[in-house]
PAGU-530539 format. One record per atom (N, C-alpha, C): residue in one letter; x, y, z. Coordinates in pm, whole numbers, padded with zeros to 5 digits, always signed. Example, Ala and Ser with C-alpha at 12.3 -4.5 7.8 and 13.67 -1.06 7.14 Angstrom:
// PAGU-530539
A+01319-00569+00780;A+01230-00450+00780;A+01320-00330+00780;S+01285-00225+00708;S+01367-00106+00714;S+01290+00003+00787;
***
This chain:
// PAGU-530539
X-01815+05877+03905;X-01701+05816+03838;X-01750+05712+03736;X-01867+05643+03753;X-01880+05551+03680;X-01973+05623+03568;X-02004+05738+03571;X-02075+05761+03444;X-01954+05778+03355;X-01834+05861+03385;X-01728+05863+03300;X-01684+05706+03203;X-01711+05615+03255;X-01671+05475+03221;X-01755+05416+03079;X-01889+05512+03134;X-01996+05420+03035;X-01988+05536+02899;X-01976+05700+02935;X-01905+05762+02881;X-01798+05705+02730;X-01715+05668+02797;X-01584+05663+02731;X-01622+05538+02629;X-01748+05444+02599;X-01738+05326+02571;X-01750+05374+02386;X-01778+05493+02388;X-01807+05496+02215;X-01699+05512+02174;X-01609+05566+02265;X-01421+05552+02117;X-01345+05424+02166;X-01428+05316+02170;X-01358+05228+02159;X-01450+05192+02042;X-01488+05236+01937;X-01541+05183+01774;X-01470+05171+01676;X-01552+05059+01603;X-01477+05045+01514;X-01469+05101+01399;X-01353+05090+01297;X-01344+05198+01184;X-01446+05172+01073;X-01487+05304+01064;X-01661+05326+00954;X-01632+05275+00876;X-01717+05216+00788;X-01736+05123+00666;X-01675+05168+00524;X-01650+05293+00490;X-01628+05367+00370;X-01466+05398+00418;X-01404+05382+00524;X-01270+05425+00552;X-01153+05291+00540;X-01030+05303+00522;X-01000+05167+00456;X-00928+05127+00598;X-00901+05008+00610;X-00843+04969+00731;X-00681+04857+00687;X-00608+04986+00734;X-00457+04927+00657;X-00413+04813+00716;X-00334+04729+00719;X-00249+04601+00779;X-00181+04682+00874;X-00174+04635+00991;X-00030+04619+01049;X+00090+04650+01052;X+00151+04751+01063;X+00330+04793+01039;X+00371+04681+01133;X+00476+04570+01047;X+00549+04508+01082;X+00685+04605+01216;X+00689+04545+01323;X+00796+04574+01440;X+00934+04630+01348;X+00957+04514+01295;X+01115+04566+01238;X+01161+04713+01183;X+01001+04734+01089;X+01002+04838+00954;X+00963+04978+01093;X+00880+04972+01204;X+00860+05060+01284;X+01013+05067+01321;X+01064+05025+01389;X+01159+05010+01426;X+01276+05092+01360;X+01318+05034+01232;X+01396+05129+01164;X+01344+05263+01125;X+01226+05295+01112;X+01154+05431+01033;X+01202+05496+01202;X+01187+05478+01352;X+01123+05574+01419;X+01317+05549+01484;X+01407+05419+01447;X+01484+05437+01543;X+01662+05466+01424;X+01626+05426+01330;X+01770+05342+01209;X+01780+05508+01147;X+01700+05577+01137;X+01677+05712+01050;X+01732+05822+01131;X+01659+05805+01293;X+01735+05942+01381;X+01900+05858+01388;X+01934+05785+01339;X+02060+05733+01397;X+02190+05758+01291;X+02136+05747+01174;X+02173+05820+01057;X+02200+05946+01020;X+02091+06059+01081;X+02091+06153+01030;X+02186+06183+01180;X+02230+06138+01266;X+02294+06187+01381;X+02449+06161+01344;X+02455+06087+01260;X+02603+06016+01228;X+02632+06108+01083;X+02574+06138+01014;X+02546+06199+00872;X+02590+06376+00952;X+02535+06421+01031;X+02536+06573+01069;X+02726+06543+01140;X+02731+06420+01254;X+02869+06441+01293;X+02960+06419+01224;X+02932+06358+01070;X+03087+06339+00997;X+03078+06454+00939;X+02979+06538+00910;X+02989+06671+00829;X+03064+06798+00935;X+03053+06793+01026;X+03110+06855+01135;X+03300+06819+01180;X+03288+06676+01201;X+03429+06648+01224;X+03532+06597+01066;X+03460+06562+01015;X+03537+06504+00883;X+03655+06660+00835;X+03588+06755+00812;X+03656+06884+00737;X+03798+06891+00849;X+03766+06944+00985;X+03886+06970+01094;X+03976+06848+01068;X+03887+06737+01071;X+04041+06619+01067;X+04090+06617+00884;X+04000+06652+00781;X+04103+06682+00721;X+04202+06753+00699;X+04209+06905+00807;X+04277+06983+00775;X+04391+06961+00878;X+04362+06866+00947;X+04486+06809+01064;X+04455+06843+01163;X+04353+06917+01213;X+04327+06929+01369;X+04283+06851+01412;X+04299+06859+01532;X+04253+06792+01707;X+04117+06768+01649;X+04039+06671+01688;X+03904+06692+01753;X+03860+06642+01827;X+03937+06613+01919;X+03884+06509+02082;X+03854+06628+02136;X+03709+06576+02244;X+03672+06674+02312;X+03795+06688+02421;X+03743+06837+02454;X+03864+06897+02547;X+04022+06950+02485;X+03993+06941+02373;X+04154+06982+02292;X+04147+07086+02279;X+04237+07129+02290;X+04255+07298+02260;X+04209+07363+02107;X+04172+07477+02072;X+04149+07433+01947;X+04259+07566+01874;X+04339+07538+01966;X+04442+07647+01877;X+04525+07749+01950;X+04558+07831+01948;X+04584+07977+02000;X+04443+08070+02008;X+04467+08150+02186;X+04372+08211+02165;X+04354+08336+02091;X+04200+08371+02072;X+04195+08475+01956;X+04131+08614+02083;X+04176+08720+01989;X+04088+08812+02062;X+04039+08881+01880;X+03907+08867+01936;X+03806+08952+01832;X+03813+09073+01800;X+03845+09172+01716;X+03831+09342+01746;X+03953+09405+01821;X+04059+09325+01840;X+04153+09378+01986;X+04289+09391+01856;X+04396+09460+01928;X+04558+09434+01850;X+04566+09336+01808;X+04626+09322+01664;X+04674+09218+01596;X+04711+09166+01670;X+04818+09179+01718;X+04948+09124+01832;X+04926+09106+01970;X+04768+09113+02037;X+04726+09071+02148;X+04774+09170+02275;X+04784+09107+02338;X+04810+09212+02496;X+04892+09235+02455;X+05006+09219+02397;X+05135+09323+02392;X+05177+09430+02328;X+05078+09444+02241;X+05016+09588+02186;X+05017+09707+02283;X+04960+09664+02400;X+04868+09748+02487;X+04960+09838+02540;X+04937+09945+02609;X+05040+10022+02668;X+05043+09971+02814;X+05136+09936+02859;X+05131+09919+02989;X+05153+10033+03088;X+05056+10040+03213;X+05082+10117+03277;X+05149+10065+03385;X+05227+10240+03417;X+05302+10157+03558;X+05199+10196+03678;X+05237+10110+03810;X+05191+10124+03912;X+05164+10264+03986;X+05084+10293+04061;X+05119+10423+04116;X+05002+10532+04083;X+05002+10625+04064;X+04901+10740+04030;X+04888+10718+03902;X+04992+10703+03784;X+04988+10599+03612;X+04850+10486+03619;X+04846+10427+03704;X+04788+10290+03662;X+04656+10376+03716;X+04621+10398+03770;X+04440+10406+03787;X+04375+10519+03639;X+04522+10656+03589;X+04429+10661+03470;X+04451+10582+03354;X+04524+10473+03370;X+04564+10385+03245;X+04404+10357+03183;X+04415+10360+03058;X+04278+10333+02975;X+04270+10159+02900;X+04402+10079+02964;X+04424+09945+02925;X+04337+09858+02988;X+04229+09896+03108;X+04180+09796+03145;X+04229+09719+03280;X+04152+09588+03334;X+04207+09506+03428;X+04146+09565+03543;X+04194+09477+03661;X+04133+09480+03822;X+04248+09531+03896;X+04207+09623+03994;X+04277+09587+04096;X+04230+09664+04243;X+04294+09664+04338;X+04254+09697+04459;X+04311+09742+04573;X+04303+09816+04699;X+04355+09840+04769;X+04342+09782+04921;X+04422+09741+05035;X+04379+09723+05178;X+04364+09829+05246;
***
């Protein structure tokens, strides 16, 4: 273990003579570069996101509905398009879909 110790003592050197050795980043200027910038661009991405919906008058609290639901690819007019089947020997070849079951 202790050869590792005596090991490790050359990268604690100092910077070579031909390489320049900058000042110090002041706390504050770290500070804003690593913390004021992600905080911006986080506030900058959410008004570009919510600004448009609330101009157009919608909701945007989380949990709001965001409308009527849609079906993708399905009847204009939603389930009531569909043919309904009736119960009985009808409903199992109905081609509309859904669950059901027997005891």
């Amino acid at each position: 273990m202790g050869l590792f110790l005596l090991v490790a003592g050359p990268a604690s050197a100092e910077v070579p003579e031909g390489w320049s050795d900058p000042a110090p980043v002041p706390q504050l200027q770290a500070l804003l570069i690593f913390v004021g910038i992600p905080l911006l661009m986080i506030l900058m991405i959410a008004a570009a996101v919510y600004l448009p919906a609330m101009a157009r008058g919608e909701r945007v609290a989380p949990g709001a509905s965001p409308g009527p639901d849609q079906w993708f690819g399905g009847p204009r007019g939603g389930a009531r398009e569909l043919e309904s089947a009736e119960r009985g020997e009808q409903a199992r070849d109905s081609q509309t879909g859904g669950a059901g079951g027997r005891w």
